[in-house]
C-alpha positions as YAML, in Angstrom:
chain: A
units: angstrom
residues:
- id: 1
  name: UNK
  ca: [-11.44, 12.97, -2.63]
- id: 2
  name: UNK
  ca: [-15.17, 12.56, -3.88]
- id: 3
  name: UNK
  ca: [-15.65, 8.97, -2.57]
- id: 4
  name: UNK
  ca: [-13.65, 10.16, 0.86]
- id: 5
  name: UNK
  ca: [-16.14, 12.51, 1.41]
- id: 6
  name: UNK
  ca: [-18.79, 10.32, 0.59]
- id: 7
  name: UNK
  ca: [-17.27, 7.49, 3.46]
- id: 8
  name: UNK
  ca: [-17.19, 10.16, 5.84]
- id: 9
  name: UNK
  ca: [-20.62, 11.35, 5.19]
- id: 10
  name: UNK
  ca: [-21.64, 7.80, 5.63]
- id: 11
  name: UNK
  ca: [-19.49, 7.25, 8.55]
- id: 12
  name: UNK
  ca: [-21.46, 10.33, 10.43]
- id: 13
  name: UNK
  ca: [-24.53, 8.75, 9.47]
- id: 14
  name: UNK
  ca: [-23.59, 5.53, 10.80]
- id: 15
  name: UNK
  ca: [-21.96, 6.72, 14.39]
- id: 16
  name: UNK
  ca: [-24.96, 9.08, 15.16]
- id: 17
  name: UNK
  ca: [-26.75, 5.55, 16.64]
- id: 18
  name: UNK
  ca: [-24.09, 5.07, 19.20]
- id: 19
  name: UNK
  ca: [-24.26, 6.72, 22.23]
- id: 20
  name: UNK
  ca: [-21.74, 9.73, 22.88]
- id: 21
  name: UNK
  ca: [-19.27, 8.06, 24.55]
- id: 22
  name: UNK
  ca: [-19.08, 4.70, 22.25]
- id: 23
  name: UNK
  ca: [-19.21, 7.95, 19.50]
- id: 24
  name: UNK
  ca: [-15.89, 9.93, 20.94]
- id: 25
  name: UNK
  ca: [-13.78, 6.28, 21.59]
- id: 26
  name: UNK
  ca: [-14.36, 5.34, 17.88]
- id: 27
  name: UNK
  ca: [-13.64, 8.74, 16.65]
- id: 28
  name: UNK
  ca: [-10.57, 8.43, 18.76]
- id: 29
  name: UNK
  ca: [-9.33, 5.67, 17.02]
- id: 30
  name: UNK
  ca: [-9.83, 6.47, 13.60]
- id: 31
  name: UNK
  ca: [-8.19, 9.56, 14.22]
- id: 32
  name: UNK
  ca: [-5.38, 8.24, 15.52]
- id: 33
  name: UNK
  ca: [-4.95, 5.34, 12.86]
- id: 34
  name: UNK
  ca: [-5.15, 7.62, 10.39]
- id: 35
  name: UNK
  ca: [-1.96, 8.79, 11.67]
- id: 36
  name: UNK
  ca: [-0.14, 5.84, 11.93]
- id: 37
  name: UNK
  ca: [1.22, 5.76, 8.27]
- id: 38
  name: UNK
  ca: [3.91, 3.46, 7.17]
- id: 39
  name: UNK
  ca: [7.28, 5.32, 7.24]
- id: 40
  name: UNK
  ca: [8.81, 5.27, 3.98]
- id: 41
  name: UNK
  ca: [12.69, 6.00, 3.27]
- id: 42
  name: UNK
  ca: [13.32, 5.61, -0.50]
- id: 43
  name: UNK
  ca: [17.01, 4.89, -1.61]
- id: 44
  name: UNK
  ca: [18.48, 6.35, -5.18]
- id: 45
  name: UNK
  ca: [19.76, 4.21, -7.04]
- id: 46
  name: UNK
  ca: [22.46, 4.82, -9.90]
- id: 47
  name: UNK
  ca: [20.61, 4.62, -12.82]
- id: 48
  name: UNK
  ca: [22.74, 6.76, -15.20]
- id: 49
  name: UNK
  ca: [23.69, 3.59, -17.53]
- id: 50
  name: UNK
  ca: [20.55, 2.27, -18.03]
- id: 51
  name: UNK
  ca: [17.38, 3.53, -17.00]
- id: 52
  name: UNK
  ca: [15.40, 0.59, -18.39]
- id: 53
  name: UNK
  ca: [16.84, -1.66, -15.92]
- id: 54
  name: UNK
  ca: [17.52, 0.42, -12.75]
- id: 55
  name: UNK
  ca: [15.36, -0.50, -9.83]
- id: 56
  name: UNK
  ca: [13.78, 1.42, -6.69]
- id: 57
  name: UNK
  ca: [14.92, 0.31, -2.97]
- id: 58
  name: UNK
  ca: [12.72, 1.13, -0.13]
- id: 59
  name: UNK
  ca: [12.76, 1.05, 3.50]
- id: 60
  name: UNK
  ca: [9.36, 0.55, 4.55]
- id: 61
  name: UNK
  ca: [8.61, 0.15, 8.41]
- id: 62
  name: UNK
  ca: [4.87, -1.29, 8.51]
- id: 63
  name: UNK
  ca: [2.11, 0.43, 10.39]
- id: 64
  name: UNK
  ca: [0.97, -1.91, 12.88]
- id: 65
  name: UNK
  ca: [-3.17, -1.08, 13.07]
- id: 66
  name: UNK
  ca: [-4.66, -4.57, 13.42]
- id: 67
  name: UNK
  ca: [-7.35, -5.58, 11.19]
- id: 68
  name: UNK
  ca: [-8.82, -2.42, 10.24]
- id: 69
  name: UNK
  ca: [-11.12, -3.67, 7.44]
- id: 70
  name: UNK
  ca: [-12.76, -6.45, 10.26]
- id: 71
  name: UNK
  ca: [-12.82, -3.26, 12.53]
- id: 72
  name: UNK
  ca: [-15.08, -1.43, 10.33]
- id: 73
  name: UNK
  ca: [-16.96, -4.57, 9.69]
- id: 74
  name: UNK
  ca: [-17.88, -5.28, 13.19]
- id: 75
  name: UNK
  ca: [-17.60, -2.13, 15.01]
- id: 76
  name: UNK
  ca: [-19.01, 0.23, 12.60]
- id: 77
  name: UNK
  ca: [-21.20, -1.58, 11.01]
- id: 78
  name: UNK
  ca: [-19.77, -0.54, 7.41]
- id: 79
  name: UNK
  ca: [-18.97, -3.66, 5.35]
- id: 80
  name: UNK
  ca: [-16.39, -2.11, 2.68]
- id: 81
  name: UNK
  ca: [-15.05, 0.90, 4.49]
- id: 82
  name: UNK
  ca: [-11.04, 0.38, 5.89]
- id: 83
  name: UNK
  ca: [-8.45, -0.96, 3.87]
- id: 84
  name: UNK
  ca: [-5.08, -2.80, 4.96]
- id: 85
  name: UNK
  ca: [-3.45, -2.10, 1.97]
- id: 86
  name: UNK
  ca: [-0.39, 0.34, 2.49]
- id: 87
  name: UNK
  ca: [1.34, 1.78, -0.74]
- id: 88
  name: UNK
  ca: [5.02, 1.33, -1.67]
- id: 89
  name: UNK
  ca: [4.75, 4.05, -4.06]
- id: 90
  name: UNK
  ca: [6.19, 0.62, -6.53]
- id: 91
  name: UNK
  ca: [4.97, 0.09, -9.32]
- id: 92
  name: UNK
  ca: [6.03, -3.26, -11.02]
- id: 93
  name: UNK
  ca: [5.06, -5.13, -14.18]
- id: 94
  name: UNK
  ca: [4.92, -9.31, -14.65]
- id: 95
  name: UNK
  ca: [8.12, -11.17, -14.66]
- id: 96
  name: UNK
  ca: [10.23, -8.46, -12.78]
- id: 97
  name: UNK
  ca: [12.31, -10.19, -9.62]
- id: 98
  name: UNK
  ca: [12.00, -8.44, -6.45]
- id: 99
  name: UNK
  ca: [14.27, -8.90, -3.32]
- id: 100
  name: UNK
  ca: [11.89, -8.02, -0.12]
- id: 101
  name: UNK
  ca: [14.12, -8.42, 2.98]
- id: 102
  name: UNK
  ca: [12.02, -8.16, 6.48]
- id: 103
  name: UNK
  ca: [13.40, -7.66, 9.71]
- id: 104
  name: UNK
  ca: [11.15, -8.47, 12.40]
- id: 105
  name: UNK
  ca: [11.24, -10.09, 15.95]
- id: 106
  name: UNK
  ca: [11.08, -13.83, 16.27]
- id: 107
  name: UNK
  ca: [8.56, -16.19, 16.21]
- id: 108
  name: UNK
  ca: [6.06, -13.58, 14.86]
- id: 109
  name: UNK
  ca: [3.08, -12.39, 12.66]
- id: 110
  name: UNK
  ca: [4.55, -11.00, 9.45]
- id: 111
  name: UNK
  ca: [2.89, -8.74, 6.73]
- id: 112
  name: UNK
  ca: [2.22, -9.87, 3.12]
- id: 113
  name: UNK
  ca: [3.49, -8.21, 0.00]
- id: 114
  name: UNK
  ca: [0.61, -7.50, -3.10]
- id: 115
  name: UNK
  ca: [1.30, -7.11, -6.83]
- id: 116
  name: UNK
  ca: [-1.83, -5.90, -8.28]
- id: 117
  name: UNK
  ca: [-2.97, -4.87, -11.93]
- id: 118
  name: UNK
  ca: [-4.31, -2.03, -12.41]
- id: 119
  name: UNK
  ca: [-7.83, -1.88, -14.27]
- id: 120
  name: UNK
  ca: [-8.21, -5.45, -13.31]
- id: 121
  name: UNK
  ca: [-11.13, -7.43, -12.87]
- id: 122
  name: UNK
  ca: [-12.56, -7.15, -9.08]
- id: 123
  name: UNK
  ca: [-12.30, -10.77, -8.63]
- id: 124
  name: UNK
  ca: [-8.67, -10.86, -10.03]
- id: 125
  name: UNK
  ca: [-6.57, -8.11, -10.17]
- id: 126
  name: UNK
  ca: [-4.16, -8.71, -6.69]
- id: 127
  name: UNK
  ca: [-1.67, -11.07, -5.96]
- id: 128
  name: UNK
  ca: [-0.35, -11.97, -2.20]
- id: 129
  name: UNK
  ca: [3.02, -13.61, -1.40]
- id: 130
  name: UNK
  ca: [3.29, -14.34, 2.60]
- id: 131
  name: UNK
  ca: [6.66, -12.51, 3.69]
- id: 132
  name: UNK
  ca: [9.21, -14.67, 5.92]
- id: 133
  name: UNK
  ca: [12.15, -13.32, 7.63]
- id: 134
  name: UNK
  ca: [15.11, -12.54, 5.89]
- id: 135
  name: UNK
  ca: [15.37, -12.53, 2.32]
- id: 136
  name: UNK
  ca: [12.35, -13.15, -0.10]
- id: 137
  name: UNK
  ca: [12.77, -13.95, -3.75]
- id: 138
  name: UNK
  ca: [9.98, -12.83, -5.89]
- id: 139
  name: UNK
  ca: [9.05, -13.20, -9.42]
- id: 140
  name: UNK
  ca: [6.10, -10.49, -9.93]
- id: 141
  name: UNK
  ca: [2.98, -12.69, -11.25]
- id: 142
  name: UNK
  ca: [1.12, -11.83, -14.60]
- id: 143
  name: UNK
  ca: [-2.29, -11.57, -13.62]
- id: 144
  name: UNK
  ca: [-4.06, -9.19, -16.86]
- id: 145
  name: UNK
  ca: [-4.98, -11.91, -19.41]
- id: 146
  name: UNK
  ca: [-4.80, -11.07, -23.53]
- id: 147
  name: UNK
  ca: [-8.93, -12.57, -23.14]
- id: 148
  name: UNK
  ca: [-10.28, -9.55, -21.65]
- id: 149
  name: UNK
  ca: [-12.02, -7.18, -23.10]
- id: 150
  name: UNK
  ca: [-10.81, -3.88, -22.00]
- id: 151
  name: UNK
  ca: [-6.71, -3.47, -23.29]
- id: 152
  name: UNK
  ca: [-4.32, -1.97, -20.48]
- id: 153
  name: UNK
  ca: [-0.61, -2.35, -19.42]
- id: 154
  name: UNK
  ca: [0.43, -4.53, -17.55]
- id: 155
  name: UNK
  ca: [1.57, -4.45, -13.95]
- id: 156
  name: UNK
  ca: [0.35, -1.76, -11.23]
- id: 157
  name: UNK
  ca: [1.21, -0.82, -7.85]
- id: 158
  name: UNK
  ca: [2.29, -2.26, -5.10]
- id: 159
  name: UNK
  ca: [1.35, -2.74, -1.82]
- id: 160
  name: UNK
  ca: [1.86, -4.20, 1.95]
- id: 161
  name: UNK
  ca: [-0.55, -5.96, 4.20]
- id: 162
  name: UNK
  ca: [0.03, -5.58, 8.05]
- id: 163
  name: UNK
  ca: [-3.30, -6.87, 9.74]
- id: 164
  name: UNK
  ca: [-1.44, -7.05, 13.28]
- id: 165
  name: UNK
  ca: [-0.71, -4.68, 16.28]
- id: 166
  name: UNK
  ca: [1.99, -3.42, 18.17]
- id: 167
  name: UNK
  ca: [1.04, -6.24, 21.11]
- id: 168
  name: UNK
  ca: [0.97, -9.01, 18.43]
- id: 169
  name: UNK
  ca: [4.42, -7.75, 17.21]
- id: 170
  name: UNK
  ca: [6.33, -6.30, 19.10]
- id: 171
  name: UNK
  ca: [8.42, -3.55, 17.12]
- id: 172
  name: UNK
  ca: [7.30, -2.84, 14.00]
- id: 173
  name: UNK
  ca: [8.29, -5.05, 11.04]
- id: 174
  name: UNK
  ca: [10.75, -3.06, 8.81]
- id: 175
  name: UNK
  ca: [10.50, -4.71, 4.83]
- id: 176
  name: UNK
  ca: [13.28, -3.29, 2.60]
- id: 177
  name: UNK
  ca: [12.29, -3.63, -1.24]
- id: 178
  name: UNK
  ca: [14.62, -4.00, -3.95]
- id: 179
  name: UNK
  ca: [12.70, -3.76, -7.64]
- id: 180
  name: UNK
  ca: [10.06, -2.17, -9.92]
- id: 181
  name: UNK
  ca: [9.94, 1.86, -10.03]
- id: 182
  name: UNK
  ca: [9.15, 4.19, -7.87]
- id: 183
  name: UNK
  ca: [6.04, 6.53, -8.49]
- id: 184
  name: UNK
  ca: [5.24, 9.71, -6.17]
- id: 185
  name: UNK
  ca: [3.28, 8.36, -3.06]
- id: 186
  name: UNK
  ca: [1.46, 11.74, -0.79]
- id: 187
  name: UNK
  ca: [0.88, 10.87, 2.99]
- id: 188
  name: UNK
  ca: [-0.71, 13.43, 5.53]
- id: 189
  name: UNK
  ca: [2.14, 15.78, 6.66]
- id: 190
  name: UNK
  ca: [4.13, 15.11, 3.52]
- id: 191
  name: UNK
  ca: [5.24, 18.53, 1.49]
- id: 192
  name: UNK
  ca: [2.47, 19.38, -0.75]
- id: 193
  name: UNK
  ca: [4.73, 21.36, -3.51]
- id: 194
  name: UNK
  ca: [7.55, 18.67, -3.29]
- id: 195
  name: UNK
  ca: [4.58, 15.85, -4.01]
- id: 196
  name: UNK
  ca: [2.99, 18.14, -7.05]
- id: 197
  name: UNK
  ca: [6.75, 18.41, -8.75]
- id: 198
  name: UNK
  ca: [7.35, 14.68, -8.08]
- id: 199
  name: UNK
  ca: [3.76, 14.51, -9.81]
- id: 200
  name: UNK
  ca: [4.52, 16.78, -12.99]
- id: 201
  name: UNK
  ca: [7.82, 14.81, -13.16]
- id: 202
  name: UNK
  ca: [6.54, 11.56, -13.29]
- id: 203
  name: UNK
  ca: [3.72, 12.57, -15.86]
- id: 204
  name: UNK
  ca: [5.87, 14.20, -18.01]
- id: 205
  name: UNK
  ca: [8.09, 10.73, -18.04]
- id: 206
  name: UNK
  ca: [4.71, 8.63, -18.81]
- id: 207
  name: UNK
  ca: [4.24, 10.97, -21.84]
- id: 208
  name: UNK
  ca: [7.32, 10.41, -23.15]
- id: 209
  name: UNK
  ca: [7.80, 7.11, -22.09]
- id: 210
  name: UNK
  ca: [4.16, 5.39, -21.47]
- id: 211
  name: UNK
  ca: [5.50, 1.40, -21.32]
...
């Protein structure tokens, strides 16, 4: 919330030089991309026999807001604000298989799937696998090395990259995800008490269970 604030401070800063209409059309738009969150449909799976081993299934239909980071780059004038990263709410760890099946119109642009680590190193902590139609076999890469200095787990979260628009497209991509675990994800419009039980849940699990 603290550095949010702080990229909207800047972002006020920045759009005072434009004049008032160039102002209210850029407003505009990151108002309304802001909005255009990835629907997310997650699927229960039985994992009554083993727990360990049971993995999460999502339906993800991919926002379609173009390049967002270049957008920011060359329209703002703000070099690292915008991000086309859009959480799974997946986590997964290294040498985990994941089945990513994509259904998308033919002959077109598709998004990229992203294992990262979490408390990596900023030149090496994300992975990217281009997506194809149909089914993709993934084996989730082990990026955290035993050399570093600072110990973590391994594995973190995962994420999709759509850098394309409705007009490059056509309808929007829909990438179903079979693997890793599920961890609670909070988009705009999203139940706020639902989230914060989903939240005490899962922490309550990490205590108990923190590999």
């Amino acid at each position: 919330m603290f550095k949010k604030k702080i990229a909207l401070l800047s972002l006020v800063s920045i759009i005072s030089n434009f004049s008032l209409f160039t102002t209210n059309v850029l407003a505009y738009e990151i108002k309304e991309n802001s909005k255009k969150i990835a629907s997310t449909e997650v699927i229960k799976k039985d994992s009554s026999k083993n727990k360990k081993t049971s993995k999460a299934k999502k339906v993800i239909t991919v926002a379609q807001n173009g390049n967002t980071h270049a957008k920011a780059r060359d329209n703002l004038k703000m070099t690292y604000f915008g991000t086309d990263y859009q959480s799974t709410g997946i986590v997964a760890k290294p040498g985990e298989e994941f089945v990513v099946y994509v259904q998308a119109e033919e002959n077109v642009p598709l998004p990229t799937i992203a294992f990262s680590q979490h408390e990596g190193f900023y030149s090496n902590w994300v992975r990217w696998y281009q997506l194809k139609p149909g089914k993709n076999v993934i084996t989730v890469p082990e990026i955290y090395s035993n050399s570093w200095e600072k110990k973590t787990a391994k594995g973190g979260a995962v994420y999709l990259l759509n850098r394309y628009t409705k007009e490059e497209q056509g309808k929007a991509p829909v990438v179903t995800i079979e693997g890793g675990e599920t961890f609670p994800l909070y988009n705009e419009g999203d139940d706020k008490e639902q989230f914060l039980k989903e939240l005490k849940e899962y922490k309550k699990k990490l205590d108990e269970d923190p590999e």
